[in-house]
C-alpha positions as CSV (number, residue, x, y, z in Angstrom):
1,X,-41.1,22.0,19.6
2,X,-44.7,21.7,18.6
3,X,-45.8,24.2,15.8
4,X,-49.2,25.9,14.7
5,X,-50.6,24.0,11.9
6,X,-50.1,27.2,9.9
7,X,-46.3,26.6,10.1
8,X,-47.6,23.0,7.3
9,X,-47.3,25.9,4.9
10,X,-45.2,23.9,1.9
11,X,-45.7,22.8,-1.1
12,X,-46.6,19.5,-0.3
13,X,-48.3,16.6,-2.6
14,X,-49.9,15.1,1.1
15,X,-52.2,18.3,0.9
16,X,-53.9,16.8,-2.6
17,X,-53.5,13.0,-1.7
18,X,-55.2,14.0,2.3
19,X,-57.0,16.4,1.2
20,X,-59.9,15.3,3.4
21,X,-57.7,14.7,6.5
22,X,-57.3,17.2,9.6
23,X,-53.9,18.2,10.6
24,X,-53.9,17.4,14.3
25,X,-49.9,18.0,15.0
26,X,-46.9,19.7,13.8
27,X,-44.0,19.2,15.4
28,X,-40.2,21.6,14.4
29,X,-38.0,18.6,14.8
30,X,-34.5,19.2,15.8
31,X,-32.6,18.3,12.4
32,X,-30.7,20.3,10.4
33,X,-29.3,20.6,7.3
34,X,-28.5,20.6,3.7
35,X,-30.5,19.6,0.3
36,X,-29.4,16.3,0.7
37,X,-30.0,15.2,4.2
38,X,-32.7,14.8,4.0
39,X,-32.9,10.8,3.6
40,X,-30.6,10.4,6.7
41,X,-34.0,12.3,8.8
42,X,-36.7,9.5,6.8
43,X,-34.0,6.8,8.0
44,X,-34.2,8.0,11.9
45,X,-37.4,8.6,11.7
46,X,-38.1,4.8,10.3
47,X,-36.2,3.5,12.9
48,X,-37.8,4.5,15.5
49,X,-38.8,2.4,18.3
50,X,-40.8,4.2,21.4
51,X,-40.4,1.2,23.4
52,X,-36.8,1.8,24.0
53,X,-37.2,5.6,24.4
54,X,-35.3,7.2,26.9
55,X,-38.1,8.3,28.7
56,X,-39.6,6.0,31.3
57,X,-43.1,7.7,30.8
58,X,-43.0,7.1,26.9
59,X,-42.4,3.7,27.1
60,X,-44.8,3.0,29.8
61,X,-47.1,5.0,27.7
62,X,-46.5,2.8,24.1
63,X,-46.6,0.0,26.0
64,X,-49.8,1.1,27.6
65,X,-51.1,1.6,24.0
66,X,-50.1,-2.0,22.9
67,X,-51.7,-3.6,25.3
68,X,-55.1,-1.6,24.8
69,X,-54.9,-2.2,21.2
70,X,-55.0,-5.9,21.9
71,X,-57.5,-5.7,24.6
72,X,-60.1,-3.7,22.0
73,X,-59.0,-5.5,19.1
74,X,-57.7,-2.0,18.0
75,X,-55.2,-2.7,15.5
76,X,-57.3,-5.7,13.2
77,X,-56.8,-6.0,9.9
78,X,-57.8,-2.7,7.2
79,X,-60.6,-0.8,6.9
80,X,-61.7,1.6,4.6
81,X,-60.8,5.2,4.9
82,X,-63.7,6.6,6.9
83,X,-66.0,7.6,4.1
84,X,-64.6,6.1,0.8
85,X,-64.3,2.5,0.2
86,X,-60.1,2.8,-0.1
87,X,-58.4,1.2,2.6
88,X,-55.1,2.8,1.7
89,X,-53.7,6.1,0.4
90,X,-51.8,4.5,-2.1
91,X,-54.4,4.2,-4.4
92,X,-54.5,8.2,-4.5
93,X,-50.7,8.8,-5.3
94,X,-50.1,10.0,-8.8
95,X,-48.0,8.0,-11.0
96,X,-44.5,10.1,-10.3
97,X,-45.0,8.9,-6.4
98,X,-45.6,5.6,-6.7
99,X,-42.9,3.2,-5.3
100,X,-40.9,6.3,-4.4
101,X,-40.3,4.9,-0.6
102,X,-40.9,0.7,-1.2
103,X,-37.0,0.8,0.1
104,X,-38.3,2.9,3.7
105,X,-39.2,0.2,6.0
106,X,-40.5,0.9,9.5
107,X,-39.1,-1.6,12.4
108,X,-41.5,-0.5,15.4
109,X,-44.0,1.7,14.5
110,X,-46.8,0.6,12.6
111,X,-46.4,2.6,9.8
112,X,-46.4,1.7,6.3
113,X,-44.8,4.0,3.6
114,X,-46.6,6.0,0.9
115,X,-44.0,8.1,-1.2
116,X,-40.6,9.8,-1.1
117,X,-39.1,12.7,-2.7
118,X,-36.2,15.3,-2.1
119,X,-37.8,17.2,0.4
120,X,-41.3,14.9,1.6
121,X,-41.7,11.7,3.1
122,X,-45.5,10.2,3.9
123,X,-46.6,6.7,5.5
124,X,-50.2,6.0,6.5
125,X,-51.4,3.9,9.5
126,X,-55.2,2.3,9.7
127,X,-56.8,0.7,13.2
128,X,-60.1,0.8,14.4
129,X,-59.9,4.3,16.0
130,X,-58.9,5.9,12.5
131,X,-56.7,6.3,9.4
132,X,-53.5,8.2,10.0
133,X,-50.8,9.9,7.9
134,X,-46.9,10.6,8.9
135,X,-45.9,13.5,7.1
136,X,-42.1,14.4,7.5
137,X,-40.7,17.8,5.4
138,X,-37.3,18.9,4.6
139,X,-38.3,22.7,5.3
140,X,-36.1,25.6,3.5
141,X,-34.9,28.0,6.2
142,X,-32.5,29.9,3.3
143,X,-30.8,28.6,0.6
144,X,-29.2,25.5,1.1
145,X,-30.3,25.1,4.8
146,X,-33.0,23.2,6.1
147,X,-34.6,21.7,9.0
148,X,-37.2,18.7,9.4
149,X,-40.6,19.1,10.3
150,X,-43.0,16.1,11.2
151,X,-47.2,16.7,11.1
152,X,-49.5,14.1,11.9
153,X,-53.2,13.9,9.9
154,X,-55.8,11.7,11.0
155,X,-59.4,10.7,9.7
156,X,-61.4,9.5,12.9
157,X,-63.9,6.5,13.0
158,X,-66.9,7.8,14.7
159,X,-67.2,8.2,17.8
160,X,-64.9,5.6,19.0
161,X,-62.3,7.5,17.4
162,X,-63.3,11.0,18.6
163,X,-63.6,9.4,22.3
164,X,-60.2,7.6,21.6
165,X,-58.7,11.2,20.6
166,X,-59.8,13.0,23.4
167,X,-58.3,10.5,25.8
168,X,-54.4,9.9,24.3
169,X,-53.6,12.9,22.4
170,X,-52.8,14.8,25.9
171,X,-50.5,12.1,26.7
172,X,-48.7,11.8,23.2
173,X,-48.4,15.8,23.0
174,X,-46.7,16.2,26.4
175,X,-45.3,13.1,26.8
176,X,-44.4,10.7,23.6
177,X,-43.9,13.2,21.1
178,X,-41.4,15.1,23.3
179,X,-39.2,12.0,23.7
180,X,-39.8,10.7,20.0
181,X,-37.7,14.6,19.0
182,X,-35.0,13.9,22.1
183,X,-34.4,10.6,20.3
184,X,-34.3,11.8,16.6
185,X,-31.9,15.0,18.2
186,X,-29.3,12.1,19.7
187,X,-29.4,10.4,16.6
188,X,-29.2,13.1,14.2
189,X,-26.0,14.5,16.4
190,X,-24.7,11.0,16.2
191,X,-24.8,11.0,12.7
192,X,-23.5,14.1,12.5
193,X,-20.4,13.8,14.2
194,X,-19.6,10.8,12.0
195,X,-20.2,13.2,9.2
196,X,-23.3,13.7,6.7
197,X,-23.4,14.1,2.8
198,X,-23.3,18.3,3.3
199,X,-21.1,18.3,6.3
200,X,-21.0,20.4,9.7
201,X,-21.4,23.8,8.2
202,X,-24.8,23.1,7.1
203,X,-26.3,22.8,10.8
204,X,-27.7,26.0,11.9
């Protein structure tokens, strides 16, 4: 279920490192459970692949997107951060972050990690459209419950990336971030009928 980007109320560190990134998504994902879960969720969530996504339209669409990305020469090499000279938010992350997450590796998605902690997980991605941050949060419902939440910031290049916005994010909103949460629910309830660290009684 998509969210207001009011409901990115925690304490996370992504809100210092991106501090000059727009939230442009927050998404309730459908995970839940206790303190320590939490690294099961990061594992799904690396391990996605959108290519085999249950849905026909998801897949056409990634597929879509790989394609125009090598048409446009999208995805080439790094680039700075639009208006620093950092190509990468790693350079940002206090010393206590730093090769938190060099053990989270992504198979499909073109992600690359940034840092892990109990309850936060971040990984950045940089094309020619913009810089981009995955931000996935082990929210507190009450004590000893929680439930994942995913927001996505970007930092657009120009106009490029403003036209480039305009034109996908309908499609990813209604049609591959609906079956991106339909695959983290199968595998989460696959997971948890094989048992997780805090057990059954911790779904809510």
């Amino acid at each position: 279920m998509r969210q207001a980007n009011a409901a990115h109320d925690g304490p996370w560190r992504i809100r210092e490192i991106a501090s000059d990134f727009e939230i442009v998504d927050v998404w309730a994902l459908p995970a839940h459970g206790g303190a320590s879960d939490f690294r099961t969720l990061v594992e799904i969530v690396a391990s996605l692949d959108p290519t085999n996504a249950g849905s026909g339209p998801a897949r056409v669409l990634w597929r879509f997107r790989e394609r125009l990305g090598d048409w446009l020469n999208l995805d080439r090499g790094l680039e700075p951060i639009p208006g620093t000279n950092e190509t990468s938010l790693a350079s940002r992350l206090p010393e206590g972050l730093r090769n938190t997450a060099a053990a989270v590796n992504f198979g499909a998605l073109p992600f690359t990690s940034l840092y892990l902690t109990d309850v936060e997980f971040a990984a950045e991605f940089s094309n020619q459209t913009m810089h981009g941050v995955l931000h996935v949060a082990w929210v507190q419902q009450r004590e000893g419950h929680y439930r994942g939440q995913m927001a996505v910031y970007v930092k657009l290049r120009g106009l490029l990336g403003k036209t480039y916005k305009a034109l996908v994010m309908p499609f990813r909103r209604w049609v591959l971030y609906p079956a991106i949460l339909r695959k983290i629910e199968r595998e989460w309830s696959s997971r948890a009928a094989h048992g997780r660290s805090s057990g059954r009684e911790a779904r809510a």
